[in-house]
N, CA, C and O atoms as a GROMACS GRO file, in nm:
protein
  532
    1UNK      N    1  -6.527   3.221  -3.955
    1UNK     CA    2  -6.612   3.335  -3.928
    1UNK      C    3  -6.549   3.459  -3.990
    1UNK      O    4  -6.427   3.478  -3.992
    2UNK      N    5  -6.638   3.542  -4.039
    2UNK     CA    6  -6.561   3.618  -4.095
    2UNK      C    7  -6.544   3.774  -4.013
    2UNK      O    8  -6.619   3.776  -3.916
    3UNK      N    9  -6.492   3.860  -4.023
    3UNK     CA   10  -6.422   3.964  -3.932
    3UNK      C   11  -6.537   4.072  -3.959
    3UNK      O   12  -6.566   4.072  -4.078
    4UNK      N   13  -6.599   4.147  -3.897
    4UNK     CA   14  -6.684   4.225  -3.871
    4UNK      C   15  -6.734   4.337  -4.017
    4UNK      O   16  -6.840   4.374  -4.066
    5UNK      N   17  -6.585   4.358  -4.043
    5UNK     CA   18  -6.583   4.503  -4.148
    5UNK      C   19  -6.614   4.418  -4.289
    5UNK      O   20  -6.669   4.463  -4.389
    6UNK      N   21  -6.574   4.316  -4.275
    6UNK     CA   22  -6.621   4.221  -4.389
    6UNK      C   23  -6.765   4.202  -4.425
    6UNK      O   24  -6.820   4.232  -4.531
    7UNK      N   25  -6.816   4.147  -4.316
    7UNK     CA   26  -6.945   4.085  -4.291
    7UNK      C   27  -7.067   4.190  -4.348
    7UNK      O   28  -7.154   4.163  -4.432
    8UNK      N   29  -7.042   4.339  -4.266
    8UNK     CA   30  -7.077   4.427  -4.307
    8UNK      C   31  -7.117   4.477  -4.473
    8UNK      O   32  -7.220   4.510  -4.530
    9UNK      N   33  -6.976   4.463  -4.512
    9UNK     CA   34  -6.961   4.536  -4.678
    9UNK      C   35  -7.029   4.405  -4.736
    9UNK      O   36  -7.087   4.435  -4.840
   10UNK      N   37  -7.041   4.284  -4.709
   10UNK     CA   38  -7.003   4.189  -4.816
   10UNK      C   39  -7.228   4.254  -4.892
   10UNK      O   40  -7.226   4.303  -5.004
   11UNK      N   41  -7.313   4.248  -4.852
   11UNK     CA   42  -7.405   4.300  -4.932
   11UNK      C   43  -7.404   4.427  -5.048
   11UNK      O   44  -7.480   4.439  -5.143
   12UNK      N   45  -7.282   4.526  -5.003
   12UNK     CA   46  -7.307   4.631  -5.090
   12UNK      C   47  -7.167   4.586  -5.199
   12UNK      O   48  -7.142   4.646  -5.304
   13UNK      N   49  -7.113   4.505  -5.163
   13UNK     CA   50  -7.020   4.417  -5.254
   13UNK      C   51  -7.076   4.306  -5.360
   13UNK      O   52  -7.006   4.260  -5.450
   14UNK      N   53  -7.194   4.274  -5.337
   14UNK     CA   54  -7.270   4.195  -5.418
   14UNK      C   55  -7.314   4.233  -5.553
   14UNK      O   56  -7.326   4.186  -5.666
   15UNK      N   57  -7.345   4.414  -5.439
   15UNK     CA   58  -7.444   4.503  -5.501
   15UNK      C   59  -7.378   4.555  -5.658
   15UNK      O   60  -7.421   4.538  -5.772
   16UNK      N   61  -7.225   4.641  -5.596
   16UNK     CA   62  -7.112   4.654  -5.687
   16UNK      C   63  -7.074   4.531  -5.780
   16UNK      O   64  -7.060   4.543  -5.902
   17UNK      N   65  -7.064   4.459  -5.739
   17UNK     CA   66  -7.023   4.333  -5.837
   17UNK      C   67  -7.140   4.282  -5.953
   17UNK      O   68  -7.121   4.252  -6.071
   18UNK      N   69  -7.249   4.283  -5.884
   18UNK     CA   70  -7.359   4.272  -5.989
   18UNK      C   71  -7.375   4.385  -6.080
   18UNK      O   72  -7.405   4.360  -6.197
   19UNK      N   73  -7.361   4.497  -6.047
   19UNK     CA   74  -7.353   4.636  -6.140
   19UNK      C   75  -7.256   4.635  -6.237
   19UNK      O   76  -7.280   4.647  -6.357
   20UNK      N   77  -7.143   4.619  -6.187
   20UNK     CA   78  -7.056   4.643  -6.255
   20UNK      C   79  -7.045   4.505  -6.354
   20UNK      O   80  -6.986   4.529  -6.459
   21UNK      N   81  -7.079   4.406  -6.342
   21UNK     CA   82  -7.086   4.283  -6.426
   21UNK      C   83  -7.224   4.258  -6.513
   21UNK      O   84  -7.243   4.184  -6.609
   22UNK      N   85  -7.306   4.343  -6.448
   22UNK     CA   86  -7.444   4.387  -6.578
   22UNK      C   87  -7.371   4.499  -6.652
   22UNK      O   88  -7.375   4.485  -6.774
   23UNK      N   89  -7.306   4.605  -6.609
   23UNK     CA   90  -7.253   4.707  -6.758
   23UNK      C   91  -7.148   4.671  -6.824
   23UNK      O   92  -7.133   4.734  -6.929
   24UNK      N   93  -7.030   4.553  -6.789
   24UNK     CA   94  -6.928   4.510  -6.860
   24UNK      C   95  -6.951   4.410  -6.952
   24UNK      O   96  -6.897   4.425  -7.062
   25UNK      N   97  -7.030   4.294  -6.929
   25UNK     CA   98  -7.035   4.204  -6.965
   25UNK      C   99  -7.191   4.192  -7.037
   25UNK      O  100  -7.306   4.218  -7.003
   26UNK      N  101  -7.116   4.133  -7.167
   26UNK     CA  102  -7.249   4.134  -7.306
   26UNK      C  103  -7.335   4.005  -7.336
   26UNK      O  104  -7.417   4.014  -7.427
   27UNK      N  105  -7.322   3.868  -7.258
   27UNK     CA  106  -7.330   3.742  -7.311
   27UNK      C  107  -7.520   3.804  -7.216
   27UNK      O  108  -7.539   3.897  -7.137
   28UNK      N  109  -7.597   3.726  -7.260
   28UNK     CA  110  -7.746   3.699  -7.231
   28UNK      C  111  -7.719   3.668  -7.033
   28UNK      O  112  -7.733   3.740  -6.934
   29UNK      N  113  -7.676   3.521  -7.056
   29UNK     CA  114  -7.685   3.400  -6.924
   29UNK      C  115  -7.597   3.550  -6.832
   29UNK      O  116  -7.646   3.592  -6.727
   30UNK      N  117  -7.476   3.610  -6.886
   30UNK     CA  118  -7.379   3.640  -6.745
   30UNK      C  119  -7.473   3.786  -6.718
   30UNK      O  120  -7.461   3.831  -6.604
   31UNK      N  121  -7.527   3.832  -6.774
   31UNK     CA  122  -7.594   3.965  -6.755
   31UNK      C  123  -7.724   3.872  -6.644
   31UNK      O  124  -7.738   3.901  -6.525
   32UNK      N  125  -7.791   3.782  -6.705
   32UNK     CA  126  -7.838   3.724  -6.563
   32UNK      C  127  -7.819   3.726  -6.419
   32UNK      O  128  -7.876   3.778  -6.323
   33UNK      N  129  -7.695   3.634  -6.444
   33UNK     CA  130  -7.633   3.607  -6.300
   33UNK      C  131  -7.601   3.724  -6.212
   33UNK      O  132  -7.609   3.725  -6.089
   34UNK      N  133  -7.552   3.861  -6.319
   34UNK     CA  134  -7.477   3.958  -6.297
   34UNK      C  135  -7.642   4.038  -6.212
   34UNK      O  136  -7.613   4.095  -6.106
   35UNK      N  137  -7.771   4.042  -6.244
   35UNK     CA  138  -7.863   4.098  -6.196
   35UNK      C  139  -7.940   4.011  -6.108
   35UNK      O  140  -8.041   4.052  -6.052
   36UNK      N  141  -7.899   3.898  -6.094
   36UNK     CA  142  -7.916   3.815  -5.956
   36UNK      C  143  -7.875   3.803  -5.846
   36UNK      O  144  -7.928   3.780  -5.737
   37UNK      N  145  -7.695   3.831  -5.905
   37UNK     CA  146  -7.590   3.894  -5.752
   37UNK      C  147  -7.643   4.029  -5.718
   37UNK      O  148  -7.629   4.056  -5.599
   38UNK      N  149  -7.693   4.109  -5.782
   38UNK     CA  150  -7.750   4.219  -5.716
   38UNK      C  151  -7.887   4.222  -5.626
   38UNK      O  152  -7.905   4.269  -5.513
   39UNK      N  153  -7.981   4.154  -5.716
   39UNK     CA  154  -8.088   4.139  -5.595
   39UNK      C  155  -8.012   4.048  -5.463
   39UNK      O  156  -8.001   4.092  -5.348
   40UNK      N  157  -7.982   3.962  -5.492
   40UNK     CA  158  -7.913   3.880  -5.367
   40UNK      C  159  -7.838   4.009  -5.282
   40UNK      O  160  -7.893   4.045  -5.178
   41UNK      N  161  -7.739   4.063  -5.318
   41UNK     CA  162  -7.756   4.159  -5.216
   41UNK      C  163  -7.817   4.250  -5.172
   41UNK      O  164  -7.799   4.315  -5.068
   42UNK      N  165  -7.880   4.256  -5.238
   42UNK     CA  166  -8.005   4.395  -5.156
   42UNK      C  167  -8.087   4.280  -5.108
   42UNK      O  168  -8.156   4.319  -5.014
   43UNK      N  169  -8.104   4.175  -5.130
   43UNK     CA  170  -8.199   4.091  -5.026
   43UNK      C  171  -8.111   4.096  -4.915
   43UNK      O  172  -8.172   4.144  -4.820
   44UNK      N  173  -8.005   4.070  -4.888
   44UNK     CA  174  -7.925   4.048  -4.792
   44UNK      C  175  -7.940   4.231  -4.695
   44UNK      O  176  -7.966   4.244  -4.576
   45UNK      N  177  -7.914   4.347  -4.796
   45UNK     CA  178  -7.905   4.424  -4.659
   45UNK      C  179  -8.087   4.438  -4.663
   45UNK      O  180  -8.132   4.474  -4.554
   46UNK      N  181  -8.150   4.423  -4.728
   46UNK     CA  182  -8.294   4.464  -4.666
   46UNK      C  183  -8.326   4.364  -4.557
   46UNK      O  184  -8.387   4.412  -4.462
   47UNK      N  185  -8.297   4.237  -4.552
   47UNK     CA  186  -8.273   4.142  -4.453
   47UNK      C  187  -8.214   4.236  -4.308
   47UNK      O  188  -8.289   4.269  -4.216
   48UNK      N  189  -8.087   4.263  -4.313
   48UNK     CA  190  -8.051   4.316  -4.232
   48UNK      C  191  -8.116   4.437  -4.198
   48UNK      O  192  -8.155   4.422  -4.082
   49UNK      N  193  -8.149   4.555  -4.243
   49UNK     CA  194  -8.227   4.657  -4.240
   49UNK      C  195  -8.368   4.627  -4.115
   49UNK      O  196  -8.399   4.700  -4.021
   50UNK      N  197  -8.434   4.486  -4.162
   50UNK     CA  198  -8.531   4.472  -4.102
   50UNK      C  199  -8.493   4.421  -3.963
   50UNK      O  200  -8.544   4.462  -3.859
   51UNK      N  201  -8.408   4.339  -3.971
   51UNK     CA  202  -8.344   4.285  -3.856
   51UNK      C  203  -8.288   4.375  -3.729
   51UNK      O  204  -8.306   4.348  -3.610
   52UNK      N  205  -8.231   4.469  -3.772
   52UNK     CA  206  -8.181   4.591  -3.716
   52UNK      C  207  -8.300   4.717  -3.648
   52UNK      O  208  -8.270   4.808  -3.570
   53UNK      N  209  -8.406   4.695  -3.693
   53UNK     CA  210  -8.473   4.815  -3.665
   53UNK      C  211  -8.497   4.827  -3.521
   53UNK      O  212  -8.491   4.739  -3.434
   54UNK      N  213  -8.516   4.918  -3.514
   54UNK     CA  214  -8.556   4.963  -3.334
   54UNK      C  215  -8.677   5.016  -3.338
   54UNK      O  216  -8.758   4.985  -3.250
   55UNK      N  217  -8.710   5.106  -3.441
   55UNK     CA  218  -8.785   5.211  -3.444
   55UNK      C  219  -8.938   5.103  -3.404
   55UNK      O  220  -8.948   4.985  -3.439
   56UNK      N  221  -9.026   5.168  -3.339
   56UNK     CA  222  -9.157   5.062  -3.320
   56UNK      C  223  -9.274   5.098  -3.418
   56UNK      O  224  -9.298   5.203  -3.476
   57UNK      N  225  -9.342   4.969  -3.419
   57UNK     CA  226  -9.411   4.908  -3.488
   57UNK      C  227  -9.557   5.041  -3.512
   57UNK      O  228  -9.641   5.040  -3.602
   58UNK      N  229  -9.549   5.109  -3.434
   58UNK     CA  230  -9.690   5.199  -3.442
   58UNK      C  231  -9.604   5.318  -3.506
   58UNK      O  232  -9.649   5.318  -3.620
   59UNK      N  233  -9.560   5.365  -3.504
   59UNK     CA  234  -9.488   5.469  -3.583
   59UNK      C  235  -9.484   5.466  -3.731
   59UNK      O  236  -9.518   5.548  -3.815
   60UNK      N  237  -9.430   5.345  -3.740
   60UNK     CA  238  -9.444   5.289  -3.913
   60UNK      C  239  -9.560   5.324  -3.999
   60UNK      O  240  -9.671   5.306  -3.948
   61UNK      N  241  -9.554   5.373  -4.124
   61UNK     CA  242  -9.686   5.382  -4.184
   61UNK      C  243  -9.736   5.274  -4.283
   61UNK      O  244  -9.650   5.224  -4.355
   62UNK      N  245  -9.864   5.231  -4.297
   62UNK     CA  246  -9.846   5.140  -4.338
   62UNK      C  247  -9.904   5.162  -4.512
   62UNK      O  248 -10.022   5.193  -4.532
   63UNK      N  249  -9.823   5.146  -4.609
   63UNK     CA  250  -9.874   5.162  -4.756
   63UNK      C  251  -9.936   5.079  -4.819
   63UNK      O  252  -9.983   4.982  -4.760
   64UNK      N  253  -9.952   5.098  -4.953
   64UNK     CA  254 -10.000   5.026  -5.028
   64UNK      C  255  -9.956   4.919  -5.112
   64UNK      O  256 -10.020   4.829  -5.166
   65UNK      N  257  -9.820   4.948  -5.111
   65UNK     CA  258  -9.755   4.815  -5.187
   65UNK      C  259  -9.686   4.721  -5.042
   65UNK      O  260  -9.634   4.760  -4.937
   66UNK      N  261  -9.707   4.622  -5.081
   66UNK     CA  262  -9.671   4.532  -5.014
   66UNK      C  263  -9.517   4.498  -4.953
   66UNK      O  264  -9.426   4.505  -5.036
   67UNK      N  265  -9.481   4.462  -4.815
   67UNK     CA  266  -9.336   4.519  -4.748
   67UNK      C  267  -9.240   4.478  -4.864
   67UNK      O  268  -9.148   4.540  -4.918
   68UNK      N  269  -9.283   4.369  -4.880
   68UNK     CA  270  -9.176   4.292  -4.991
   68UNK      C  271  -9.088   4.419  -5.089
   68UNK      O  272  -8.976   4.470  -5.092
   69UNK      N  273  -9.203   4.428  -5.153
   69UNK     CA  274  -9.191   4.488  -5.246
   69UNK      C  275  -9.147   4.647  -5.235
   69UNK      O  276  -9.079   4.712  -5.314
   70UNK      N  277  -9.196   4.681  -5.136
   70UNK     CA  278  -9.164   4.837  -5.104
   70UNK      C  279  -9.074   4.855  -5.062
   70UNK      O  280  -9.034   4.971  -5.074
   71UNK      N  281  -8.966   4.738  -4.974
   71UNK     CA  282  -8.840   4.739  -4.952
   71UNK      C  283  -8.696   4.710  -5.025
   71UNK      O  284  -8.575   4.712  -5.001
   72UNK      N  285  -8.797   4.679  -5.142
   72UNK     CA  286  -8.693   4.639  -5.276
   72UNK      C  287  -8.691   4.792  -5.358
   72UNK      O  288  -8.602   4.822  -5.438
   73UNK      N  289  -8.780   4.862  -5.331
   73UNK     CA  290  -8.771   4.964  -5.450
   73UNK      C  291  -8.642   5.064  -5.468
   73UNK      O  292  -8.624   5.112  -5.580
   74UNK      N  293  -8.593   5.083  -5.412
   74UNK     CA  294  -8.468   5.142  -5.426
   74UNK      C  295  -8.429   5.056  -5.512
   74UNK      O  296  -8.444   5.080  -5.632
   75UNK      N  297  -8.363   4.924  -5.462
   75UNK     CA  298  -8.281   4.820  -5.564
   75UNK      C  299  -8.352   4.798  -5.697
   75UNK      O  300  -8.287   4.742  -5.786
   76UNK      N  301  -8.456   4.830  -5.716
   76UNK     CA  302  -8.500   4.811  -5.798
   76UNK      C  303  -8.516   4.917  -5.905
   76UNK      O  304  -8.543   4.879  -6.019
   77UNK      N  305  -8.500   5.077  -5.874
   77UNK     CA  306  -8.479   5.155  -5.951
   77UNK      C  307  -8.328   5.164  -5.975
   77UNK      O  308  -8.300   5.215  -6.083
   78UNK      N  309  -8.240   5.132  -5.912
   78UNK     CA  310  -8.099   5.085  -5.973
   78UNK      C  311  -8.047   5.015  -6.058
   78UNK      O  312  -7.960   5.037  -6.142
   79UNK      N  313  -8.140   4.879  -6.018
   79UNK     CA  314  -8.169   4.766  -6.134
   79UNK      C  315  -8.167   4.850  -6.264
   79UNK      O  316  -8.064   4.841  -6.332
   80UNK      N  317  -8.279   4.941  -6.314
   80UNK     CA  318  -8.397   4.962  -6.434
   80UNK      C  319  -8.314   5.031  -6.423
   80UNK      O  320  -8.244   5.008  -6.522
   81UNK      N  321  -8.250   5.139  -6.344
   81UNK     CA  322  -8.185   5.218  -6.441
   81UNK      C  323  -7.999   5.212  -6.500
   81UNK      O  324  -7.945   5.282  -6.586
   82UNK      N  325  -7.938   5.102  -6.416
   82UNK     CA  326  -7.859   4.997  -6.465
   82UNK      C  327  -7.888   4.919  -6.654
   82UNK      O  328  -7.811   4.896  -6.748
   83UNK      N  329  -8.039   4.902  -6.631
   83UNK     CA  330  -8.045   4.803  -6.767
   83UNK      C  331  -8.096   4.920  -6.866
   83UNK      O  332  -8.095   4.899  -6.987
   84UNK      N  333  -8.143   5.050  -6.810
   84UNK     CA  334  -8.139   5.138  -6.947
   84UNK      C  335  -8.041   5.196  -6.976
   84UNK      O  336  -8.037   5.275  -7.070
   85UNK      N  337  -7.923   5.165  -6.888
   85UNK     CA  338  -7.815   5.232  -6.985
   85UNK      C  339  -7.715   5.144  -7.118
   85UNK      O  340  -7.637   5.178  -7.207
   86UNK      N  341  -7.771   5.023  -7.067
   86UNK     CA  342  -7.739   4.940  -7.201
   86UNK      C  343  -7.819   4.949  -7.307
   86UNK      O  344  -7.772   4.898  -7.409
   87UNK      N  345  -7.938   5.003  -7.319
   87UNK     CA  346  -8.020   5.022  -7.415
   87UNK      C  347  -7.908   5.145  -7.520
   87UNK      O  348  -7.823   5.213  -7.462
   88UNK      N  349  -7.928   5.155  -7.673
   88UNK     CA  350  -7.913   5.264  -7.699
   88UNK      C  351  -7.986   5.366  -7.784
   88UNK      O  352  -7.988   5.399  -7.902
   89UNK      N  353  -8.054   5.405  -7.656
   89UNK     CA  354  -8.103   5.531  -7.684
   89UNK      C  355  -8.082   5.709  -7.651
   89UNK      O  356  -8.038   5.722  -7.537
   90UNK      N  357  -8.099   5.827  -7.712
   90UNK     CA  358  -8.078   5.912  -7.664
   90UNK      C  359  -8.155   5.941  -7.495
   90UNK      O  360  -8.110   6.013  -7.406
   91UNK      N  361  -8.220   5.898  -7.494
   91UNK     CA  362  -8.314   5.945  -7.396
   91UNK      C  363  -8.278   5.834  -7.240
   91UNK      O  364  -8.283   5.854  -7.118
   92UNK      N  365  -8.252   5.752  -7.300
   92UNK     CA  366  -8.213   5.607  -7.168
   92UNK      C  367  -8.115   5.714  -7.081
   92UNK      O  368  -8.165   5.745  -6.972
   93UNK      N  369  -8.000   5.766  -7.108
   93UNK     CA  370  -7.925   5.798  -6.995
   93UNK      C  371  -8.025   5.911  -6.878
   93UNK      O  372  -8.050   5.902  -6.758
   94UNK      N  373  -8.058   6.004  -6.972
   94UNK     CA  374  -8.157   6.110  -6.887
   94UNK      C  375  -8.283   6.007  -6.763
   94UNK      O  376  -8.328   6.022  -6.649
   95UNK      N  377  -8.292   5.936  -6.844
   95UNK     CA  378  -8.388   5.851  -6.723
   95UNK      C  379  -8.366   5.779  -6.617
   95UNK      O  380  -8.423   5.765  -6.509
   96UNK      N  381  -8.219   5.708  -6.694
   96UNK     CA  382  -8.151   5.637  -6.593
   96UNK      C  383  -8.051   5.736  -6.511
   96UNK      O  384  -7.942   5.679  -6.511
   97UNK      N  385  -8.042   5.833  -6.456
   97UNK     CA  386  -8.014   5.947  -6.399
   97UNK      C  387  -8.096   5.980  -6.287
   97UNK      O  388  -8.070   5.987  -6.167
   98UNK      N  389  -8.238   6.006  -6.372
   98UNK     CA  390  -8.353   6.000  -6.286
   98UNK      C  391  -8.375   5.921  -6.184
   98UNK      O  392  -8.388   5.947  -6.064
   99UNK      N  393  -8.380   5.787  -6.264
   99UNK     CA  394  -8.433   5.687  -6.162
   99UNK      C  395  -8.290   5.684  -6.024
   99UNK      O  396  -8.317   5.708  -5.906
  100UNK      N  397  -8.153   5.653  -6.069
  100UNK     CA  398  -8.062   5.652  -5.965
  100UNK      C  399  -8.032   5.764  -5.886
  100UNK      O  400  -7.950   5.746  -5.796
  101UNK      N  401  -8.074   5.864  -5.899
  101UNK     CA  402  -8.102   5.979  -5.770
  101UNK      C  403  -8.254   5.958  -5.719
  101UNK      O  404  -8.299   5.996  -5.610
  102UNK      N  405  -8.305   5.907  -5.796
  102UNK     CA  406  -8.457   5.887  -5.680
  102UNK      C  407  -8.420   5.783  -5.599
  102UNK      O  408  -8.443   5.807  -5.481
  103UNK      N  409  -8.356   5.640  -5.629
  103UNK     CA  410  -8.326   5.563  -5.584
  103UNK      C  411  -8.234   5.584  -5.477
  103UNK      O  412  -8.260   5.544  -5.363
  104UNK      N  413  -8.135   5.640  -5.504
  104UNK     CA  414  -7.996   5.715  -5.360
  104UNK      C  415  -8.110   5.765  -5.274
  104UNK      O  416  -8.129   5.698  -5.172
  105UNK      N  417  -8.210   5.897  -5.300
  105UNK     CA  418  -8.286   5.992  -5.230
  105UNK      C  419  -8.359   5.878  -5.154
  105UNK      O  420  -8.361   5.887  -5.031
  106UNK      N  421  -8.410   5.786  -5.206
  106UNK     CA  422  -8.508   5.680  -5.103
  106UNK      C  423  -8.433   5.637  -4.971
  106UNK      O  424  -8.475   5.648  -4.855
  107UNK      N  425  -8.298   5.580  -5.019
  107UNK     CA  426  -8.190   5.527  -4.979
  107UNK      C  427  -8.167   5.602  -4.812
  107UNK      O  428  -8.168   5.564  -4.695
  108UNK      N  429  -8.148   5.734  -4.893
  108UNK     CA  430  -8.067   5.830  -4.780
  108UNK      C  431  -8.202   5.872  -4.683
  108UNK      O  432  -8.190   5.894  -4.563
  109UNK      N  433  -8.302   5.876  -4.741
  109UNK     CA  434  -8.446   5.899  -4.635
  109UNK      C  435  -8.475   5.774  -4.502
  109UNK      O  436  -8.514   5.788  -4.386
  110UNK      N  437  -8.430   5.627  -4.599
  110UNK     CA  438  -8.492   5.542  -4.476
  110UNK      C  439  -8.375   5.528  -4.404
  110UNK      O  440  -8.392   5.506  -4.284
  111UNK      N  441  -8.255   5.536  -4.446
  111UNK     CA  442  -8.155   5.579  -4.302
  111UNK      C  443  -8.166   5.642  -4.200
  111UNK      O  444  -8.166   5.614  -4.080
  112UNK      N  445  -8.182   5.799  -4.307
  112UNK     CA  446  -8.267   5.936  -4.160
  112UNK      C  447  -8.360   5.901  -4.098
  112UNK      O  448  -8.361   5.942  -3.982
  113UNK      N  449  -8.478   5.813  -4.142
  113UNK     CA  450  -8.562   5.792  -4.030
  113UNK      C  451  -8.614   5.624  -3.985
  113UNK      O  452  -8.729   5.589  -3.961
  114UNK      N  453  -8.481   5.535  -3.984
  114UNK     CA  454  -8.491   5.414  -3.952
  114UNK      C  455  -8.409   5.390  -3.875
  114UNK      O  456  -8.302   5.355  -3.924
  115UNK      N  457  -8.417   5.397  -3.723
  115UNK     CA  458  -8.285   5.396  -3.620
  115UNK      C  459  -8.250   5.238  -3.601
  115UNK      O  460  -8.331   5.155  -3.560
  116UNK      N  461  -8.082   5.206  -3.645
  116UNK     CA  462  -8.085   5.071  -3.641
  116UNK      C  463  -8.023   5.072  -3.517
  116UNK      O  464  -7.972   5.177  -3.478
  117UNK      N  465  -8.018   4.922  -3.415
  117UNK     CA  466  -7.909   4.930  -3.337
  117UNK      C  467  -7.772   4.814  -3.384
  117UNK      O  468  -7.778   4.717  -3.461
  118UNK      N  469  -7.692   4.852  -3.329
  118UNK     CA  470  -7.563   4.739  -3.397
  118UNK      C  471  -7.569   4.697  -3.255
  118UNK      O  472  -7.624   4.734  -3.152
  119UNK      N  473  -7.456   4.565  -3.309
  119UNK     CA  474  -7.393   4.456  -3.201
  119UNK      C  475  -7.337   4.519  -3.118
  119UNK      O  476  -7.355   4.485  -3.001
  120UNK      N  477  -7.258   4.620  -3.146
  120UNK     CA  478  -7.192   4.722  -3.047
  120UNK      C  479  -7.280   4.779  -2.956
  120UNK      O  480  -7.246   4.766  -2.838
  121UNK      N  481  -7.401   4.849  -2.981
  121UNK     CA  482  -7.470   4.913  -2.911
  121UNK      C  483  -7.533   4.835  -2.793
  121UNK      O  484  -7.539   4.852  -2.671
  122UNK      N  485  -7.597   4.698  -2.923
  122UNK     CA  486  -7.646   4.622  -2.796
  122UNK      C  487  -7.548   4.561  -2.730
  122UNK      O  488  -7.597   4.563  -2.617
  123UNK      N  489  -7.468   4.520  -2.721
  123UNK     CA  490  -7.386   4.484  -2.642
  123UNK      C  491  -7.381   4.598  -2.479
  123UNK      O  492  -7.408   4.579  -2.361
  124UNK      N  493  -7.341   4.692  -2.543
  124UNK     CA  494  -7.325   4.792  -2.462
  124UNK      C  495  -7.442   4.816  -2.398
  124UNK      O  496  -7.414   4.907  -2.320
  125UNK      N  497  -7.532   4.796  -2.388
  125UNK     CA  498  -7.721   4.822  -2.333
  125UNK      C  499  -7.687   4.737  -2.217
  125UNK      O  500  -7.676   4.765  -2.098
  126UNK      N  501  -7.668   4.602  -2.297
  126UNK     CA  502  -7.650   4.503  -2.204
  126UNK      C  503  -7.583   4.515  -2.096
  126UNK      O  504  -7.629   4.499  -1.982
  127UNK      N  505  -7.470   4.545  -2.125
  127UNK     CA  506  -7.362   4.557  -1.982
  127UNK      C  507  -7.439   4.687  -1.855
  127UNK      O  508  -7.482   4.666  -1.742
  128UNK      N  509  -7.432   4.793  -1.918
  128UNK     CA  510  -7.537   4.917  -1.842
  128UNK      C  511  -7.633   4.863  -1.795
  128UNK      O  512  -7.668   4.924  -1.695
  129UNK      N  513  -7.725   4.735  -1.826
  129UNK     CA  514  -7.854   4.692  -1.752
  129UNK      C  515  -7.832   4.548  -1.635
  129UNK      O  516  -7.916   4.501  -1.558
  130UNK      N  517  -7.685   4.503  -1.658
  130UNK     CA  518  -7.649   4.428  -1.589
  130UNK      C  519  -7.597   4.508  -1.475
  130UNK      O  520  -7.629   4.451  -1.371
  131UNK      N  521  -7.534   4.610  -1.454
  131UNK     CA  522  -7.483   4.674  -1.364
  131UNK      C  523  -7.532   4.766  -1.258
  131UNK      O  524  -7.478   4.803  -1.153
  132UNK      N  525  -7.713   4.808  -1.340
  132UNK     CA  526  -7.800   4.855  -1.286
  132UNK      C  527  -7.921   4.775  -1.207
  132UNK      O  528  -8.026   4.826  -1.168
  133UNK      N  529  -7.885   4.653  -1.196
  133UNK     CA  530  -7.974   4.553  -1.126
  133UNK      C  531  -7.939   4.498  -0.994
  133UNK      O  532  -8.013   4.416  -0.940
   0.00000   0.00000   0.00000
């Protein structure tokens, strides 16, 4: 089993490892793999993300693109703007700039308004509702 602080990082470690192995590495197949370990981890924390939520179900708004997909979009403007900086063009970095501060800005919004609870917390609920009965 692995130790808590581990368990935690190991998705945004996927995330890093796939990034950094899509901008180092030039072969076709490893630039693959290298943008597969990345969705794999953002599947992994959007997994968790959903798993975690507290916030209820009527509050939520409901859009137009589909959850799937609307919960990938961050990772996915990281992705695109990850693979335009291997392009070489003048203009690729300015975009890929763009896209990874829209992507952080998404990032840092569904934090502010997605209250998760941890194992800690619930744990702690638990004990307070055992003691109050």
């Amino acid at each position: 089993m692995l130790s808590r602080p581990v368990y935690e990082a190991l998705p945004y470690t996927y995330i890093a490892l796939g990034s950094v192995s899509l901008m180092m590495l030039e072969q076709t197949y490893a630039q693959l793999f290298a943008a597969l370990l990345f969705l794999l981890g953002s599947r992994i924390d959007v997994m968790r993300s959903t798993n975690r939520r507290t916030d209820s179900q009527k509050r939520r708004r409901r859009g137009k693109l589909p959850a799937f997909i609307y919960e990938h979009t961050p990772y996915l403007y990281l992705l695109m703007a990850l693979l335009l900086l291997k392009l070489d063009s003048k203009l690729a970095p300015i975009i890929s700039i763009t896209l990874l501060s829209y992507a952080l800005y998404i990032l840092v919004r569904r934090t502010m308004h997605r209250k998760h609870k941890t194992v800690t917390t619930q744990r702690l609920h638990d004990i307070g509702n055992t003691h109050n009965r």
